[in-house]
C-alpha positions in Angstrom: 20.6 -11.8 -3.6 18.9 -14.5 -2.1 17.8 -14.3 1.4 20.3 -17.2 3.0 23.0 -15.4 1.3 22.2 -11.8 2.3 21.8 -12.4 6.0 26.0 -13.8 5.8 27.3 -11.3 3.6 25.3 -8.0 3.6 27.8 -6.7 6.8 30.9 -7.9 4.1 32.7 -4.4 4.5 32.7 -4.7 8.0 34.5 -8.2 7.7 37.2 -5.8 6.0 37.2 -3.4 9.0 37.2 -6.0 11.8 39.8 -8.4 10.1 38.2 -11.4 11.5 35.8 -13.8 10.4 33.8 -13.8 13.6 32.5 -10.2 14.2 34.5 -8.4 16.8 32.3 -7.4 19.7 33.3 -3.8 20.1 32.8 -3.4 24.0 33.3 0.5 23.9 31.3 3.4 25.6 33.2 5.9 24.3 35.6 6.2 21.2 38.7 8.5 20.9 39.1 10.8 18.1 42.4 11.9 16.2 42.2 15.6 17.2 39.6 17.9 18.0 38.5 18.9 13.9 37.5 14.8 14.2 35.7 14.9 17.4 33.6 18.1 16.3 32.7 15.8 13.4 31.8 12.7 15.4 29.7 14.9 17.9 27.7 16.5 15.4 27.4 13.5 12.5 24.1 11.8 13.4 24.2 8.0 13.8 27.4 7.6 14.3 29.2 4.5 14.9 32.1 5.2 17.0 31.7 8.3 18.7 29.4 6.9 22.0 27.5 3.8 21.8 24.1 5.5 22.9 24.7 7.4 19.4 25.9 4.2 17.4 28.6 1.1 17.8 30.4 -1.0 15.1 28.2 -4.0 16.0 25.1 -2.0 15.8 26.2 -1.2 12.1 26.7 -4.8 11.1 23.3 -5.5 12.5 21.4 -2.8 10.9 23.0 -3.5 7.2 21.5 -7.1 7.2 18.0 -5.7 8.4 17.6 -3.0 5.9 18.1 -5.4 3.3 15.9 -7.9 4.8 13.2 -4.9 5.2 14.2 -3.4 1.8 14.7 0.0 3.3 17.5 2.7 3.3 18.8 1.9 6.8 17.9 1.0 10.0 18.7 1.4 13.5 18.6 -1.0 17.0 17.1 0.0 19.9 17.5 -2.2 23.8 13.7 -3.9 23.2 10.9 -4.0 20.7 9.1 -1.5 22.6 12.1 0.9 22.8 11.8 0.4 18.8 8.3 1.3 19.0 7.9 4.0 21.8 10.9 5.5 20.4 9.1 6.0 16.5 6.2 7.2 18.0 7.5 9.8 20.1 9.6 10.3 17.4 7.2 11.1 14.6 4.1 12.5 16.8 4.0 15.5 18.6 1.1 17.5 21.1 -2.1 18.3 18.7 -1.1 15.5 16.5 -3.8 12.5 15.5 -3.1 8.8 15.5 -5.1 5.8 14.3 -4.2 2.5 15.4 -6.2 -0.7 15.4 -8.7 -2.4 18.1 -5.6 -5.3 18.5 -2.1 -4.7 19.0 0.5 -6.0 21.3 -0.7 -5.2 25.0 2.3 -2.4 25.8 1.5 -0.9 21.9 -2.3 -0.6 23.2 -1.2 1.0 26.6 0.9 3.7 24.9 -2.4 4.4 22.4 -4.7 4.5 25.1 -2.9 6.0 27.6 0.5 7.3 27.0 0.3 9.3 23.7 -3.3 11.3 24.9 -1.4 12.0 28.4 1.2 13.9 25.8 -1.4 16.0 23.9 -2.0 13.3 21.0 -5.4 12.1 19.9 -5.1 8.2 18.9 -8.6 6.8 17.6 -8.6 2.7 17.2 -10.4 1.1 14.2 -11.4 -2.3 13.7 -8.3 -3.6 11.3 -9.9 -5.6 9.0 -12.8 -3.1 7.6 -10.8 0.0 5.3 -13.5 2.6 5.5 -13.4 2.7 9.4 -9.3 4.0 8.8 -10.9 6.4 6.0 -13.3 7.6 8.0 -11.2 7.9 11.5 -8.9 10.2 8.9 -8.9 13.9 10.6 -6.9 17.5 9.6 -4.3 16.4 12.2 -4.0 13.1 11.3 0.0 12.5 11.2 0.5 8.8 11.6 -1.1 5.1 11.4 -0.3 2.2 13.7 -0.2 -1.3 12.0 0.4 -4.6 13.0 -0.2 -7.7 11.2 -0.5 -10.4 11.9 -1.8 -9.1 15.1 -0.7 -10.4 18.6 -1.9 -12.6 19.7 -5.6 -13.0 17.5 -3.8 -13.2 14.4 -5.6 -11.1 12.3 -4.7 -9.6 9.5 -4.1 -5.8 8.2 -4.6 -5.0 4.3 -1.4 -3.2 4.0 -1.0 -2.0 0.8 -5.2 -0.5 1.0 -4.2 1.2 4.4 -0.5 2.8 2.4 -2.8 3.9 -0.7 -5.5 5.5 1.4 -2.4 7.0 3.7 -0.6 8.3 1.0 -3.3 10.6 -0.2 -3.5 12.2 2.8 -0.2 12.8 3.6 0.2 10.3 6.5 3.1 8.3 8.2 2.4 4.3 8.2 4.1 2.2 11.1 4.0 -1.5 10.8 5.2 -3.9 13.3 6.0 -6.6 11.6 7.3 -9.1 14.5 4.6 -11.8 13.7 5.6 -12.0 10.0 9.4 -11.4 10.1 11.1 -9.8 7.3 11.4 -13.6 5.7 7.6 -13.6 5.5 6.1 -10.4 4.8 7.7 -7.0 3.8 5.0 -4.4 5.0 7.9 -1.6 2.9 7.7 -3.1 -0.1 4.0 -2.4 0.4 4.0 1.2 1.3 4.9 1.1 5.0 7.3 4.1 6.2 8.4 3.0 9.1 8.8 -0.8 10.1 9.3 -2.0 13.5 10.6 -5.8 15.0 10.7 -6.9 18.9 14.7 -8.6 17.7 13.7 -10.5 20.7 12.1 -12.6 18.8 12.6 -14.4 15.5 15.7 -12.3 14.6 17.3 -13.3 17.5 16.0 -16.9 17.6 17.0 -18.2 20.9 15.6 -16.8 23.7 18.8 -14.8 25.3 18.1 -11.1 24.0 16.3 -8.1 23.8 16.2 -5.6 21.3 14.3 -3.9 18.7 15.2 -3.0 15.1 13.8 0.1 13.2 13.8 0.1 9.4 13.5 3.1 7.5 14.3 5.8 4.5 17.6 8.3 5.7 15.5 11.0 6.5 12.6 9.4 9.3 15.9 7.5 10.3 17.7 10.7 11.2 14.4 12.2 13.2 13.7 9.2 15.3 17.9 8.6 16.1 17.5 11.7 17.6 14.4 10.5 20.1 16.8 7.6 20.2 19.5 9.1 21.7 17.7 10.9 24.3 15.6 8.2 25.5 18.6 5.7 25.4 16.5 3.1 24.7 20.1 1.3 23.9 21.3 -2.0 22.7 24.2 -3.2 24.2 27.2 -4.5 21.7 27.2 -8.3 23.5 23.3 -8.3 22.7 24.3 -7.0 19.3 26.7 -9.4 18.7 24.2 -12.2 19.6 21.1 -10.8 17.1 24.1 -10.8 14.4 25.0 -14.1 15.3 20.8 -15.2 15.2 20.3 -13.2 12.1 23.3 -15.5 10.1 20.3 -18.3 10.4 17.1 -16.8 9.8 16.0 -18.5 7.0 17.0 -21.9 7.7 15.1 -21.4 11.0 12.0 -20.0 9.7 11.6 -22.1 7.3 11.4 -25.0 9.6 9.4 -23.3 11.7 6.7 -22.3 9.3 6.0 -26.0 7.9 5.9 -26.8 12.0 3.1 -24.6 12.7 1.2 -25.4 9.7 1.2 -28.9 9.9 0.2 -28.1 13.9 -2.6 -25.5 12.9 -3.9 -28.3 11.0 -3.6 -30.7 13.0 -5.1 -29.2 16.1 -8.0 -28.0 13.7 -9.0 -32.3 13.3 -9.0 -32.1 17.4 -12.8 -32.1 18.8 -11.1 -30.8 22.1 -10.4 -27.6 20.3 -12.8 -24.9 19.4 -11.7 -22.5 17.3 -7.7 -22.5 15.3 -6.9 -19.1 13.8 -3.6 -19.1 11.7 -3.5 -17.4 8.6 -1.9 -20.7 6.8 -5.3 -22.2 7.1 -7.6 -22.3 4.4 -10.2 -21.9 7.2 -8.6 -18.2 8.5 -11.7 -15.7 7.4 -8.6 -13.6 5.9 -6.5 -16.2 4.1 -6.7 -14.7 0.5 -5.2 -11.8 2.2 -2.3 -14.1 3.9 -1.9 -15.4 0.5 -1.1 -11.8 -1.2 1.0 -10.4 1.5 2.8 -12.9 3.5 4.9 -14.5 1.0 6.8 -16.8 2.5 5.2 -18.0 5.0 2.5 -17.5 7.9 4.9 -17.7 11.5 5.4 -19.5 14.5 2.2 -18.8 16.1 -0.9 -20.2 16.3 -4.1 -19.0 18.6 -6.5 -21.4 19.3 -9.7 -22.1 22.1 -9.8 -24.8 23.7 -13.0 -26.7 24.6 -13.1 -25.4 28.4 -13.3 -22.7 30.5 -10.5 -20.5 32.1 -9.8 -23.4 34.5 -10.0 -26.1 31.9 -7.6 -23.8 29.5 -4.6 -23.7 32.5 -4.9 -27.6 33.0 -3.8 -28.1 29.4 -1.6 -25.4 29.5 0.5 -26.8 32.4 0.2 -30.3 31.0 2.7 -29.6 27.8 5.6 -31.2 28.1 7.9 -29.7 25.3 6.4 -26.8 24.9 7.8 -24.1 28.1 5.0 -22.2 29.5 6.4 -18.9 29.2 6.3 -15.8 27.4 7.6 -14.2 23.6 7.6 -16.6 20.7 9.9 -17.2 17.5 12.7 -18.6 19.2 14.1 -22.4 18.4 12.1 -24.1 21.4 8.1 -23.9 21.2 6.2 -21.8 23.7 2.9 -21.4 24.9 0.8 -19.5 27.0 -3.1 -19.2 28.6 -3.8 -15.6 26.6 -5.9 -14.6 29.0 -3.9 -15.0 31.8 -1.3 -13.3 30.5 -3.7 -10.2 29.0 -5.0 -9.5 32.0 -2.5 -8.4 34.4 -1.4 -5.3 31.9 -5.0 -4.9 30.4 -8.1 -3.8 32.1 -11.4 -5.9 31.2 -12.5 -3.5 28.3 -9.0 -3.5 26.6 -9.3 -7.7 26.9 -12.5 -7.0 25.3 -11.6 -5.0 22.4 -8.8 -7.4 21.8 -10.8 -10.3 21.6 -9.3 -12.2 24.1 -12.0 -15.0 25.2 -11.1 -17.0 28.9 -9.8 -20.4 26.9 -7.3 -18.5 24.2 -4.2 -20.3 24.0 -1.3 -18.6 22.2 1.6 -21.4 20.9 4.5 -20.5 19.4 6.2 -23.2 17.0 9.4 -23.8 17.7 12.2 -26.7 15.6 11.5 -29.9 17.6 10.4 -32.8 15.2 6.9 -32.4 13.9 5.8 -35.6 15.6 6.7 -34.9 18.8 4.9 -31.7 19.2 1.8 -33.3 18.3 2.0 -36.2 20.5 2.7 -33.5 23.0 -0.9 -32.0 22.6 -2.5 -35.2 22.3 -1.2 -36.2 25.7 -2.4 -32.5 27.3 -5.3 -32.7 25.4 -6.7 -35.5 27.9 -6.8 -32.9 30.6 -10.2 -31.3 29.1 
């Protein structure tokens, strides 16, 4: 089935259930049960979706049907935020004595739960450089239960091989997490490729428009089972009116990132013909050191966001910053309206300066995410901030 249709009709037995078109929005805490032989069996049946809606809800179901055959995975389950998705796998699939290796970039609250979470638990977490194989190989210990992925990487854009990192994982026995937020499932499908577990901030492209947060978790039955049970004790929980709204986002998925990938290449390439600007790095580029790679795993496309220096310092990089007119200075990307922010200054209130350092975050990093405004705008846009430098 092709992607535009699967993301209307995957849910199609719930459109049986529900009787309506529109999805009901089932605004429910709780959920009665017929007589006590029921309730024993709702209480003790994991994931399910109408006993307590910390353990599951209708419009969770609906939700996690279209993502696991977006991700090509058994199931999948929602969580209240990207990092609940992620916290919650890790504490999920880890325990005290356990190993982890994760790269030297990864969202900023992935690296403080590597570097400073999981070792306050009893877990050893070594960090590799991403883009050189043997350092995973060799980082490989005893205990070694689990590797962290995430590619493209946020906000440096640079790219994992995940199918080397799966084959060397799977002879060794080891779990592979990927967060695949950058990509989205339309792009890149890190399972297909040998990925265990894969994790999305729903905040983002999923949900499209900037007025949720939630996390999605796809998976086989069995890891699904494990971390549900993390799940439900953390209650890192998605509420059914944010459900509702990442079903509603998810019905136009591909339309929207398919507009949004031929936005940011044309951008990355035209901001790479600007002698204001240093250095572009988006993995649509023939100029991205790892494009061949991009080419062989990111099938449909390379994403909303670009990174890029400009020709300044710190100051210099906030002048042109502030002086973008369509594009909202503000946090997350993938939604329909572009975004942008100064890197730096965003890094370095949750990052101390050797964490900026091993992320490769310079002073005059700019992070822009591509939203749907007309092509020509946008860059008239920069051309216009540009003068600021």
């Amino acid at each position: 089935m092709y992607k535009e249709t699967l993301v209307l009709h995957a849910d199609h037995d719930w459109v049986k259930k529900d009787g309506t078109v529109a999805p009901a929005i089932y605004y429910s805490s709780t959920f009665p049960a017929q007589d006590s032989a029921e309730f024993a069996e709702m209480a003790s049946k994991p994931l399910h979706s109408q006993y307590y809606t910390r353990y599951g809800n209708p419009v969770h179901e609906r939700v996690k049907a279209i993502m696991a055959e977006l991700e090509g995975t058994e199931t999948a389950l929602v969580t209240g935020s990207g990092m609940g998705a992620i916290a919650t796998t890790l504490l999920a699939l880890v325990s005290a004595g356990d190993h982890v290796i994760a790269q030297t970039r990864h969202y900023m609250s992935t690296t403080k739960i590597m570097d400073e979470m999981l070792p306050r638990f009893g877990v050893e977490v070594s960090i590799v450089e991403q883009t050189d194989l043997t350092a995973f190989e060799a980082a490989i210990r005893p205990n070694t239960k689990l590797i962290m992925l995430e590619t493209p990487a946020n906000p440096t854009l640079v790219l994992t091989d995940i199918a080397a990192v799966t084959e060397l994982a799977k002879k060794h026995g080891i779990l592979v997490v990927a967060d695949n937020t950058f990509a989205s499932p339309l792009n890149q499908r890190p399972h297909d490729l040998g990925v265990d577990v894969v994790v999305h901030s729903a905040t983002k492209y999923l949900g499209g428009h900037s007025d949720i947060t939630a996390g999605v978790i796809c998976t086989s039955h069995n890891l699904a089972e494990m971390i549900w049970d993390t799940h439900t004790s953390i209650g890192s929980v998605l509420s059914p009116m944010d459900a509702w709204l990442l079903l509603r986002g998810l019905r136009t998925l591909p339309v929207r990132m398919e507009r949004i990938n031929s936005n940011a290449l044309v951008l990355a390439e035209f901001l790479e013909n600007q002698e204001e600007i240093e250095n572009v790095y988006y993995p649509g580029l023939v100029s991205h050191p790892q494009h061949e790679l991009a080419l062989k795993q990111m099938k449909g496309g390379y994403g909303s966001v670009i990174a890029f220096a400009v020709k300044g310092d710190y100051a210099a990089t906030q002048r042109f910053v502030s002086a973008l007119n369509l594009s909202l200075n503000a946090v997350s990307l993938g939604g329909v309206e572009s975004l942008v922010v100064h890197t730096a200054a965003m890094w370095e209130g949750a990052l101390n300066e050797e964490q900026m350092k091993t992320a490769g975050i310079p002073p005059n990093f700019v992070r822009y995410s591509v939203g749907l405004e007309h092509i020509e705008d946008l860059k008239a846009d920069v051309l216009q901030a540009l003068k600021v430098l």
